[in-house]
C-alpha positions in Angstrom: -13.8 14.0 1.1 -17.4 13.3 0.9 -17.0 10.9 4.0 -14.9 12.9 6.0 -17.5 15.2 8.8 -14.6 16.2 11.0 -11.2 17.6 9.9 -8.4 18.1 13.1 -5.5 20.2 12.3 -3.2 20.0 15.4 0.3 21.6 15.7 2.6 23.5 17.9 1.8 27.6 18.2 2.1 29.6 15.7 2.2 27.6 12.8 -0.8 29.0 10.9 -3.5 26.5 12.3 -6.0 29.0 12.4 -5.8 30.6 8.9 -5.2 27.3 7.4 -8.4 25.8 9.1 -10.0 28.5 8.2 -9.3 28.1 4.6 -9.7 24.3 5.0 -13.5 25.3 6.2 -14.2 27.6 3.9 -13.8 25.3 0.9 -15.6 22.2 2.8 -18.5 24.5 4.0 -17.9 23.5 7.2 -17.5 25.0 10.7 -14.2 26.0 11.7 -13.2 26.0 16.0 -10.2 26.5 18.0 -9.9 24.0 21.1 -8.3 27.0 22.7 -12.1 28.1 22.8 -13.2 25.3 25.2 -10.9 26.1 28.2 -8.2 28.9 29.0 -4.8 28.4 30.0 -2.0 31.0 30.2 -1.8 32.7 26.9 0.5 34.5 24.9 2.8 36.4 27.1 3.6 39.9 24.7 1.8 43.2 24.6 -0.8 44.0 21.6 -2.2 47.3 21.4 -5.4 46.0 22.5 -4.2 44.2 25.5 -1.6 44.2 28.4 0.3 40.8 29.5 -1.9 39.9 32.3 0.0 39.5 35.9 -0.7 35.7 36.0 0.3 34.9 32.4 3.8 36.9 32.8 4.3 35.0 36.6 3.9 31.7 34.5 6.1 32.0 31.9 8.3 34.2 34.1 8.7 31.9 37.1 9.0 28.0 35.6 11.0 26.3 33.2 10.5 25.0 30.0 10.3 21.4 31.1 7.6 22.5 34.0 6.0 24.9 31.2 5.4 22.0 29.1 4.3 20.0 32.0 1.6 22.2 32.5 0.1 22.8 29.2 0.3 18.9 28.6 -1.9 19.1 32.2 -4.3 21.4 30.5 -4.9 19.2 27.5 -5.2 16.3 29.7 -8.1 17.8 31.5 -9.2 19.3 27.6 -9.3 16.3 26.0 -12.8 14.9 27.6 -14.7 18.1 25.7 -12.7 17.9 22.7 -13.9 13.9 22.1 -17.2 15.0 23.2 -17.2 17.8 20.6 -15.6 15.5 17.8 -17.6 12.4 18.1 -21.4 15.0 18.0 -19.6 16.6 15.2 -18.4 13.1 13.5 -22.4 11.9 13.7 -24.7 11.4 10.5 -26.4 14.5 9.9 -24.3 16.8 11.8 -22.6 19.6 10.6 -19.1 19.5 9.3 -16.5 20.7 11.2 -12.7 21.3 11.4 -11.4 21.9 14.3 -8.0 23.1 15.0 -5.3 23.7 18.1 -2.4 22.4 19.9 -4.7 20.4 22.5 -5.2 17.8 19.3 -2.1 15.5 21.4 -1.2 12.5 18.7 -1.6 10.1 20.8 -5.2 10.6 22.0 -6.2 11.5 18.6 -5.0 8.5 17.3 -7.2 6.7 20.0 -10.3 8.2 18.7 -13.5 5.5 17.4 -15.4 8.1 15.8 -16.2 7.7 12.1 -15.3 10.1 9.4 -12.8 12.1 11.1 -9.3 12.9 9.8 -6.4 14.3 11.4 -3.2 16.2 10.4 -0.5 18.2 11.8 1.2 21.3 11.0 4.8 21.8 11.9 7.5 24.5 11.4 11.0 25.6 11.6 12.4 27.0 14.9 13.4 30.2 13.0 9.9 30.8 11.4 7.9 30.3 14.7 10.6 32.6 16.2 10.1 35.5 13.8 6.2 35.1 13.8 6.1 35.5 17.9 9.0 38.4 17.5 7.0 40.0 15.4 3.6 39.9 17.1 5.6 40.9 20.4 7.4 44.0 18.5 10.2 42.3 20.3 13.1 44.8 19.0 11.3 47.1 20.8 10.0 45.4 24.3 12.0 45.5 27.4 14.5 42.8 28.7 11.8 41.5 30.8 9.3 40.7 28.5 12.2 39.5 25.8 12.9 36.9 28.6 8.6 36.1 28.7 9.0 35.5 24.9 12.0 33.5 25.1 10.3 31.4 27.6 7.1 31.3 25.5 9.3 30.1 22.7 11.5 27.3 24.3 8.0 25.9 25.4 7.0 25.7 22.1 10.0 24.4 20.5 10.2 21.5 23.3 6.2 20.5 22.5 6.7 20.8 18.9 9.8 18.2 19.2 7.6 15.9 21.5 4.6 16.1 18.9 6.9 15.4 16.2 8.2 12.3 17.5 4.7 11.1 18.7 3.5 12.0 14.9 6.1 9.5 13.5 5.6 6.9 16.4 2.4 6.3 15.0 2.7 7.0 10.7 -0.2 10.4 11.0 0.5 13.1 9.1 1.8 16.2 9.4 2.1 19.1 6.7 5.5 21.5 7.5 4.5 24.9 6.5 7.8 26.3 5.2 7.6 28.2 2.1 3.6 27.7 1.5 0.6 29.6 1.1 -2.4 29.4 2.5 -4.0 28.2 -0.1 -1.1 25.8 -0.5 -1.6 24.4 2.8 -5.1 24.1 3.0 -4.4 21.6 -0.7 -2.0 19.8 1.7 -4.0 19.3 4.7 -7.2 18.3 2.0 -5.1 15.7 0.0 -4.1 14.2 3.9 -7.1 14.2 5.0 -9.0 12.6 1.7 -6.2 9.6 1.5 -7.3 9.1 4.9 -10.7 8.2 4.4 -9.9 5.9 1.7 -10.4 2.2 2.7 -7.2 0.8 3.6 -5.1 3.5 4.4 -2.5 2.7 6.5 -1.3 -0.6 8.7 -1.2 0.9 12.5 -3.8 0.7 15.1 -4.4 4.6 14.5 -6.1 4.0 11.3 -8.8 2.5 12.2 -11.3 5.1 13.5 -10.4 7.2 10.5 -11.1 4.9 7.6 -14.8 3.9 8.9 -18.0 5.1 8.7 -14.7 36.2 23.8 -14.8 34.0 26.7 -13.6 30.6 27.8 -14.4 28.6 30.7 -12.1 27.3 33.1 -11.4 23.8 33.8 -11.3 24.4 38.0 -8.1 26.6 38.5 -4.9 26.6 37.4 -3.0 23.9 37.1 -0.9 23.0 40.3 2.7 22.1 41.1 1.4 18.6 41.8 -0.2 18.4 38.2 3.7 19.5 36.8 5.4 16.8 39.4 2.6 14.2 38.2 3.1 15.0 34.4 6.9 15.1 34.4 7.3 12.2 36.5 5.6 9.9 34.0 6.6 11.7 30.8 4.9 13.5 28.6 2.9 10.5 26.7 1.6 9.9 30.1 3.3 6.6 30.8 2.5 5.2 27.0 5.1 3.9 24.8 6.3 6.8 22.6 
């Protein structure tokens, strides 16, 4: 792992990437960030006793469907991606600090397309019924109203449908992914190290992707919400934006 400055942990919503990266970070000594930190986009659509569902979050997941919900967020990580290969290439530089960096903007496909050194990637996936019970659970849902059941429903579907499209994109191109059934933390964070240190050993791997990996409070917005052009645009091409999946 000596090699390796830059450690992405990508995955659908509640999976654990943030306690895993954590715990990944903590035993590197480096860094950890979330790339939900560089940009907002309509978050989690349940009550917490610290916050209320705000009016635009419940009119998004309220008002469109799964496939235009995963239009948009694919949208947002389009427009993401520039500051997150910004971020990652400083971070992947000699005498930088280590960092891992974690969230569901890490899209396989543009990973894979990264040039910068010393950076390994790995994916986190989970079963339907464990993501379920996490957001149920956050969302007290036995207890919320019908309406926001149906926001958590639609929150849900979304994230079912991206995990399936990540999934397949994963495979397409050999990465790995870690499935987080059944594990510990601690677990995990062996899981996503042992990836991530085969990774940077010379010769890993005989697709394109492995390349780049084997060498040397507030958020800001990205300029308004994402538009019924940008869900037209995206679902008209697919979501690996016209590549080969």
């Amino acid at each position: 792992m000596r090699d390796v400055r830059v450690v992405l942990i990508g995955g659908t919503s509640n999976t654990g990437k943030s306690t895993v990266a954590e715990a990944v970070a903590e035993r590197l000594g480096f860094e950890h960030r979330s790339t939900d930190g560089l940009a907002r986009h309509p978050g989690r659509p349940w009550r917490t006793p610290e916050r209320e569902v705000p009016p635009h979050v419940a009119e998004h997941y309220g008002t469109l469907t799964t496939d235009e919900l995963i239009a948009s967020v694919l949208a947002h990580y389009e427009r993401l991606w520039p500051r997150i290969e910004e971020l990652i290439t400083d971070r992947a530089r000699d005498g930088s600090p280590g960092l891992v960096l974690e969230g569901s903007a890490l899209w396989p496909e543009r990973v894979a397309r990264l040039t910068a050194p010393r950076t390994a990637a790995v994916w986190l996936t989970a079963e339907a019924t464990v993501v379920r019970d996490r957001v149920r659970a956050a969302g007290r849902y036995a207890e919320a109203t019908d309406r926001e059941r149906l926001l958590m429903d639609r929150f849900l579907a979304r994230t079912g449908r991206y995990q399936a499209l990540m999934v397949a994109a994963v495979e397409a191109r050999g990465l790995d992914r870690v499935d987080v059934g059944g594990r510990t933390v601690a677990e995990l964070a062996d899981a996503v190290l042992t990836a991530a240190a085969a990774q940077a050993r010379p010769g890993r791997g005989d697709g394109a992707w492995a390349g780049p990996f084997v060498t040397d409070g507030e958020t800001h917005d990205l300029g308004g919400p994402v538009t019924r052009d940008d869900v037209r645009r995206i679902m008209g091409r697919g979501p690996w934006g016209g590549e080969q999946p």
